[in-house]
C-alpha positions in Angstrom: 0.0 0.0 0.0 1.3 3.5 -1.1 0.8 6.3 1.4 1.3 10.1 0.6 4.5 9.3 3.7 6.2 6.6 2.1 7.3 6.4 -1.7 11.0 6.9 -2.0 11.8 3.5 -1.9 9.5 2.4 -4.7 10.7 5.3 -7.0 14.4 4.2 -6.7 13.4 1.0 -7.9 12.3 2.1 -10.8 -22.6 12.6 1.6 -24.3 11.3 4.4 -25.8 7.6 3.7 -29.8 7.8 3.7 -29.3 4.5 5.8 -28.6 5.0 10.0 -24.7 4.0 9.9 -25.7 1.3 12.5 -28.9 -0.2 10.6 -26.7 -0.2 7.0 -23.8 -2.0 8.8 -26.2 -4.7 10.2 -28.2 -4.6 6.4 -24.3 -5.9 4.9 -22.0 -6.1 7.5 -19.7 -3.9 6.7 -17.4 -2.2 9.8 -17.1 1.4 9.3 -13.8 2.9 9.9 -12.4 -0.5 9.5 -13.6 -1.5 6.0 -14.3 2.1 4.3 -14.5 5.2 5.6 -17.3 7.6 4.8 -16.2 11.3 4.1 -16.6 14.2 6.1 -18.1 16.2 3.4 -19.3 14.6 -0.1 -17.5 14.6 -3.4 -17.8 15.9 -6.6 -19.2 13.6 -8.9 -19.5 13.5 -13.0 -22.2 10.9 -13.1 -26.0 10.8 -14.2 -29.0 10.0 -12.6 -29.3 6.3 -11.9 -25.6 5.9 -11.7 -22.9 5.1 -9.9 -19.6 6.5 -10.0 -16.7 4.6 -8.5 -12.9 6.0 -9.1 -9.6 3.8 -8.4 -7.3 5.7 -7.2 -4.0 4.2 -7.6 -0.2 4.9 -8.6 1.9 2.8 -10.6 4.8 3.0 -8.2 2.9 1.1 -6.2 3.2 -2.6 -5.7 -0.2 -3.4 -4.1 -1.4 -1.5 -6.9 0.0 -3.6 -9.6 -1.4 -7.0 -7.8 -4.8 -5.3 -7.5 -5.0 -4.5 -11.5 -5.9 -8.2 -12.4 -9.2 -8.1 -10.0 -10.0 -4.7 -10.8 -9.9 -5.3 -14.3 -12.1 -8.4 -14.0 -14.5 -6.7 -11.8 -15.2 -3.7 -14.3 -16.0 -6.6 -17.0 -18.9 -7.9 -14.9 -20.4 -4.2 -13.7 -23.5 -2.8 -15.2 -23.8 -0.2 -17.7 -25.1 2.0 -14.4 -22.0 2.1 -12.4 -19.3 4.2 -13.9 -15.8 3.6 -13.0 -12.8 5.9 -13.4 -8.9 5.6 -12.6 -7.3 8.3 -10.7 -3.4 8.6 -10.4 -2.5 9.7 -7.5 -0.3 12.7 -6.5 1.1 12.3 -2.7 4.2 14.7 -4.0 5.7 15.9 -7.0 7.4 12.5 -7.7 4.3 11.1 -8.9 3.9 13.9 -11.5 5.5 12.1 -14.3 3.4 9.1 -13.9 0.5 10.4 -13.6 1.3 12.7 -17.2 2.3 9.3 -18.5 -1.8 8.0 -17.3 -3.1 10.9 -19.1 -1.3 11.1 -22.0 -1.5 7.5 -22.7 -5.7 8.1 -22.2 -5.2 10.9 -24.6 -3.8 9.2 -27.0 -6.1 6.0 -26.9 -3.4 3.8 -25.6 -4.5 2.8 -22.2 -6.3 -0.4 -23.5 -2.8 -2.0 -24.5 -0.3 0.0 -22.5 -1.9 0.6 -19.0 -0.8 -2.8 -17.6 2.3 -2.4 -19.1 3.2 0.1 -17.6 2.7 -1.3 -14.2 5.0 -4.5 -15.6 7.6 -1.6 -16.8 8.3 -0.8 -12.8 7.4 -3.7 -10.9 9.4 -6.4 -13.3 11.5 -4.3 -15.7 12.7 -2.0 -13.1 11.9 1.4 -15.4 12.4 5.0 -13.2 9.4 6.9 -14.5 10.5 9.9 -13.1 10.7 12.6 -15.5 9.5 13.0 -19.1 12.7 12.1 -20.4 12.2 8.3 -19.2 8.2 7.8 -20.0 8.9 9.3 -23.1 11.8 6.6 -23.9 9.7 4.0 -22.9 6.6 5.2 -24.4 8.8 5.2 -27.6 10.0 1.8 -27.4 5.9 0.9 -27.2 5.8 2.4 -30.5 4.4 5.7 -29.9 5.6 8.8 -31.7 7.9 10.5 -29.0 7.3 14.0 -30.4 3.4 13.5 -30.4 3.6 11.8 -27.0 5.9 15.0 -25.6 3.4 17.4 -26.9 0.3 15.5 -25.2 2.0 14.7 -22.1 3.2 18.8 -21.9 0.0 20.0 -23.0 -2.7 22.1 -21.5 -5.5 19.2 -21.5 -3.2 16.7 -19.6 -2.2 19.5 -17.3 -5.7 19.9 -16.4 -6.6 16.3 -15.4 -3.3 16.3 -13.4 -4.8 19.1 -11.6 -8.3 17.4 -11.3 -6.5 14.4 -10.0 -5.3 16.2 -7.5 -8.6 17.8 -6.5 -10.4 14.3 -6.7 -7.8 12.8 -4.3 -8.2 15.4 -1.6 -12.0 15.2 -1.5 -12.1 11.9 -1.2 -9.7 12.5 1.8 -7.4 9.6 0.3 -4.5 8.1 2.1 -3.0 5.2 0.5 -3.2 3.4 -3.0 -4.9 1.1 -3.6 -8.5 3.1 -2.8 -11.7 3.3 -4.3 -14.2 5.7 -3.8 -18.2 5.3 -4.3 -20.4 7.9 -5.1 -19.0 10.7 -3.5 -19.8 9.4 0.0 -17.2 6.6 0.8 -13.8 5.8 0.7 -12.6 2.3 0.7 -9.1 1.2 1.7 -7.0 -1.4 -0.5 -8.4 -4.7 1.0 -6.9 -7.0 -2.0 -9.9 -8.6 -2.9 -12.0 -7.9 -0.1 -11.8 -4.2 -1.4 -14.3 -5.3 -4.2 -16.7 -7.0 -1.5 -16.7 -4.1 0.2 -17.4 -1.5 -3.0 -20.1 -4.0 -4.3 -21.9 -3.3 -0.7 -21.0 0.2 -0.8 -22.6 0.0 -4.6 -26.1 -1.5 -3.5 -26.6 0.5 -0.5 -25.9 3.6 -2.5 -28.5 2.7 -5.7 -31.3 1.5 -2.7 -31.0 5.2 -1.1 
């Protein structure tokens, strides 16, 4: 787990429920402030009526972050069309800057499909620095992506303001540590491995039968 305290080591190698809180923890069992957290004021959200948004916030520095990518993946491929789930790099310092450029510019330039996992490999097994555009542009070259094109986006003023969103997203959700998910503006949920999903699946029903 990857807390805004503790990167260093990883870069060198490379509102309110409708629910009584007591009645909805005995509806799912859930443990509140031991399973998810719920936040102290809610959070912006991008969705529709009749959805559910759910964002991952995650870095790809982080180890428990890379193990959590297969089950995350799998569970967005069994989700209804309702619940809406985004990724969200984190940004506990500037040293997570480049990375989370890299995210963006890699959405920008419809590559996330093919290159998101690798680029979690490109750390955690290769032992890639992504710490400056220099070295995610190398290595989004050697992917096969124009490095001038893949500059300009990752420079540019679009990318520059999801970093910036990013940012804002993470501090309303009030998030600590990567892995995290957060549900519909109200809840926070901790990285669990796969006991995160339980817990965002409960999060998920109570929300849509408020």
């Amino acid at each position: 787990m990857q807390r805004r305290h503790f990167h260093a080591t990883l870069l060198g190698l490379g509102a309110a429920a409708t629910l009584p809180a007591a009645f909805a923890q005995a509806q799912d069992g859930l443990r509140e402030g031991t399973d998810y957290r719920r936040l102290n004021k809610p959070a912006p959200v991008d969705t529709g009526p009749g959805q559910v948004e759910v964002l991952e916030f995650f870095a790809y520095s982080c180890i428990h972050c890379f193990r959590f990518e297969p089950l995350m993946t799998a569970w967005m491929r069994k989700l209804p069309k309702e619940i809406v789930v985004r990724r969200v790099p984190v940004g506990f310092n500037a040293a997570f800057e480049p990375m989370q450029r890299l995210y963006f510019t890699l959405e920008a330039m419809g590559r996330l499909g093919d290159l998101h996992e690798k680029a979690f490999k490109a750390i955690h097994e290769e032992r890639e620095r992504f710490n400056s555009l220099d070295a995610v542009a190398a290595w989004a070259a050697k992917q096969g992506l124009d490095r001038q094109a893949f500059t300009q986006t990752y420079q540019s003023f679009g990318v520059s303001g999801k970093v910036k969103r990013a940012l804002q997203l993470q501090d309303a959700y009030e998030v600590e540590a990567t892995p995290s998910l957060g549900i519909a503006g109200r809840f926070i949920v901790p990285g669990q491995a796969a006991r995160t999903l339980v817990v965002a699946d409960a999060l998920i029903a109570r929300v849509r039968q408020a």
